[in-house]
Phi, psi and omega in degrees: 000122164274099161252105208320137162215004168202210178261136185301130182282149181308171173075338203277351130225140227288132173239114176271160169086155179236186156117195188195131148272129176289149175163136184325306209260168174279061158000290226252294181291345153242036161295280206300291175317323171302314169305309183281322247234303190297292195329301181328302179312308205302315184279009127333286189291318196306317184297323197277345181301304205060087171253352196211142194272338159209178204305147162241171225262153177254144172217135171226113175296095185313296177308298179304334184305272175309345125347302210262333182286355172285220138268157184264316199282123161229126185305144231203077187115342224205172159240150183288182195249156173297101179290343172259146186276166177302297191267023177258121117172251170302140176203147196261167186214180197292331148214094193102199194243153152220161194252115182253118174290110160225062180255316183274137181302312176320338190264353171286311196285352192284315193281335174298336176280328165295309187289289187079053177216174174288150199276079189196135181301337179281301162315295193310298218284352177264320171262017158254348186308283163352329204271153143295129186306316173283339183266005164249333166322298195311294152346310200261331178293263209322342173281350194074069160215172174233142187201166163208142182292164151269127159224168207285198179287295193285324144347272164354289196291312189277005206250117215302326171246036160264305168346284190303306172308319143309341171279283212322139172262171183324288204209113174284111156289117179204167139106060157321090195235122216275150226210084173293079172290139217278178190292137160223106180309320214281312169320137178225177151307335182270337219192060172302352215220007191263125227063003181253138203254079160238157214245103173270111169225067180236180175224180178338138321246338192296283204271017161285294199303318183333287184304308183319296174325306171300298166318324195279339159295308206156331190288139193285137207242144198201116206248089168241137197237145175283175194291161166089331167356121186193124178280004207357126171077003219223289171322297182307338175268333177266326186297351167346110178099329175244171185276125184228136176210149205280135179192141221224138164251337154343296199268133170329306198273324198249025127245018172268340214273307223259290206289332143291350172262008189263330153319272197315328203272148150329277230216158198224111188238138172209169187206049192254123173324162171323189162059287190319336160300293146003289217296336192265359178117356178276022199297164184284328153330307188300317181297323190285346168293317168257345143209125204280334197259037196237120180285141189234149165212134180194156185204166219220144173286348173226025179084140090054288217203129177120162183309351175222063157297300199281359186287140191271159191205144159239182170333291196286343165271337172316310202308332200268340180265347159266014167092012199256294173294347159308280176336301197296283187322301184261024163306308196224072155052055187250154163271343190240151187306144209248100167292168151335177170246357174205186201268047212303336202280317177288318147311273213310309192281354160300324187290332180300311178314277212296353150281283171326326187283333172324295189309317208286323143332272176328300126033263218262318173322310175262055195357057167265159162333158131253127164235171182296149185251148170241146149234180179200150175297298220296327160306311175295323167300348183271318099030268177277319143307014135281301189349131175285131181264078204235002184278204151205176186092197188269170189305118142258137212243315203215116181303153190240146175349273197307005160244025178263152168271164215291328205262171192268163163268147155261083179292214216229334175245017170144193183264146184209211178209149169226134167336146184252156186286167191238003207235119164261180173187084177059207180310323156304148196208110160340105186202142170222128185318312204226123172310160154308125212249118163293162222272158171102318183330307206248145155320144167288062204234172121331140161288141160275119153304150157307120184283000000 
């Protein structure tokens, strides 16, 4: 069984473009590997299709490639909205900093709540001075809330679930089962993924890009979010392509709802922690009951296996708990944590979904076994510190007019240009029909095929 498990050795596709994101780690070489990890599947599945009379060639545009780990979008008139919250990001506490997440509100009151101060950067940052960094992490966690202390690399490494995360592979393959795919007449060499149904029930950023990605070959994207839902500053750059719509998994009828179109999908991309899935009825029996032939990808932010498996998490506490803005701080010689220059943990591991999920296709395409992919930031981070630091040419800081395409997008919240892709795969070419969509738009339905 052939199955994704690292990254595509250099040479196995074609790389166009220079450059570098500045920053201690290879940023910018695991845009292009990542980038390179999908063509590889895709020209994988395209073969098993036999869609193409022979392999086809993979290309990765670098500078874009690193571009795309950014925004995508750039608004034409009009501003994205502020994606942080007032009172999210640093704070130095008593001995040493942390990072406090409140941009969704239950994780503000969470943290307002532990401090027990006014909801203002000055109060809070007055009432954590006093605090131990772990023991107010511990605190803020145990409230539903998310933070993470900084800590170094050799912390990280000594640290029981840094521990767990270095055993740990790229992408855990488990639950072997046999796969039908249903037929889609509609997939070409131009359009590989066209007709293929997948059902997204990720957020903010990994499995959103995950889905993006998937669109942009052909595949059909069905977004489901609870009602009132919202990304602010966020939405515009991931819904590209796709279809979004609202289901209260509370309720009996829209969650009978979300289990026929999860019958009905391809592929299954999800970012629901252990257990959770469970709580809703939804256990993995149940999903192979309703759907038996359903390609599954999901990923968890600190991973899988170790004492903070069930903890919720993001990019940017990932970089502060494995030591990646520690390291970035003293590169480049800062008193305060030095993140990524872009969200990398979270990009890499979408392109990484959307390449498992590709493999797993491909897979069941040559009827061999499938099993379900995990990926985790935390794991991606690990990932990216070993990686070798090989680009060259100049900084990419900022997209310039020319790596945008010519014609405008009509999102939903105004007109804009999005980056031209970075990725070919033989004769396909990244494109997606329909602009980026508020979350809520479409009915939870299908699109109806053709007969």
């Amino acid at each position: 069984m052939t199955q994704l498990s690292t990254l595509p050795a250099p040479g196995t596709y074609r790389v166009t473009g220079s450059g570098h994101r500045p920053s201690a780690f290879a940023v910018s070489e695991l845009a292009t590997a990542s980038f390179a990890a999908v063509g590889v599947q895709l020209a994988r599945l395209v073969a098993a299709l036999n869609l193409e009379p022979s392999a086809p060639e993979i290309t990765v545009d670098h500078r874009l490639a690193s571009l795309w780990y950014g925004w995508s979008f750039r608004p034409d008139g009009w501003e994205m909205p502020d994606a942080w919250d007032p009172i999210a990001g640093d704070y130095e506490a008593a001995d040493g900093w942390i990072k406090l997440h409140t941009n969704l509100p239950h994780h503000r009151a969470a943290a307002l709540q532990v401090l027990d101060c006014a909801p203002k950067r000055d109060a809070v940052a007055k009432a954590l001075a006093g605090w131990q960094s772990d023991a107010l992490e511990t605190a803020i966690v145990a409230q539903g809330g998310v933070a993470a202390a900084m800590r170094s690399r050799a912390d990280w490494a000594a640290h029981p679930h840094g521990r767990a995360v270095v055993s740990s592979p790229l992408i855990a393959w488990a639950g072997p089962r046999r796969v039908t795919l249903r037929d889609r007449p509609e997939a070409t060499a131009k359009r590989p993924l066209a007709g293929l149904r997948v059902l997204d029930l990720t957020r903010v950023l990994a499995g959103p890009v995950s889905t993006r990605t998937l669109a942009g070959f052909g595949a059909e994207i069905l977004r489901i979010d609870p009602p009132g839902w919202d990304e602010p500053g966020v939405i515009p750059d991931i819904s590209l392509g796709k279809r979004c719509a609202y289901l209260d998994l509370k309720q009996a009828a829209d969650l009978d709802r979300l289990k026929t179109l999860m019958a009905e999908a391809d592929v299954l991309i999800h970012g629901y922690r252990p257990g959770a899935l469970k709580r809703l009825g939804l256990d993995r029996a149940t999903r192979d009951q309703i759907a038996p032939n359903r390609i599954e990808v999901t990923l968890n932010a600190y991973g899988w296996q170790g004492p903070w498996s069930t903890r919720r998490g993001f990019d940017s506490l990932v970089q502060m708990s494995s030591g990646i803005a520690a390291a970035g701080r003293d590169w480049a010689g800062n008193k305060k944590p030095t993140p990524l220059p872009v969200q990398a943990l979270d990009h890499a591991t979408g392109y990484l979904m959307a390449a498992a999920a590709l493999s797993a296709l491909a897979t069941a395409a040559s009827e061999e076994a499938v099993t379900d992919a995990k990926l985790s930031l935390a794991r991606t981070a690990e990932l990216l510190a070993a990686l070798a630091k090989t680009a060259h040419g100049v900084e990419i800081t900022a997209a310039k007019t020319k790596d945008f395409t010519p014609k405008a997008e009509a999102s939903d919240w105004g007109p804009g240009h999005r980056l031209r892709p970075a990725l070919k795969v033989g004769q396909a070419r990244m494109h997606w029909p329909s602009p980026a969509c508020q979350l809520g738009t479409h009915p939870p339905a299908w699109q109806e095929l053709p007969d």
